[in-house]
C-alpha angles and dihedrals in degrees: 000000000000087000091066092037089049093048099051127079125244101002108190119176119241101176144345103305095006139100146176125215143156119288108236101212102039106020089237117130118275122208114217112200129181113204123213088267089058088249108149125229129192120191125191121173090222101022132078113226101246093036067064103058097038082051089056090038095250142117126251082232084073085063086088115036110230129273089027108142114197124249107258119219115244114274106277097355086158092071131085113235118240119273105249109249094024108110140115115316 
């Protein structure tokens, strides 16, 4: 993540974990965004995201610095817990 912060032009923070900066391939503003599983994005209007790192001379492998582990969803998040007093009669 500094790696991509270092490489880029006029950085300038806009909120906790996110950034603007210059694009370097179309002089646009870029917006440089760090998730909860410390994955990077970079989001340009014009530009695709890995035009964006060979234009900054880096690998989209850099978007996640090493030895990150992603956060896991709770076990069975996708079910709805039990009403308390239903049951069996």
């Amino acid at each position: 993540m500094n790696a991509i912060l270092y490489a880029l032009e006029n950085v300038d923070t806009v909120s906790y974990n996110r950034w603007t900066a210059d694009c370097p391939i179309c002089n646009r503003r870029v917006v440089v965004q760090i998730d909860g599983d410390s994955h990077t994005t970079v989001h340009c209007d014009k530009c695709a995201e890995a035009d964006i790192y060979l234009a900054l001379g880096l690998e989209t492998t850099d978007r996640t610095p090493r030895g990150a582990k992603p956060k896991r969803w709770p076990r069975r998040w996708w079910t709805i817990p039990p009403r308390y007093g239903s049951g069996s009669r």
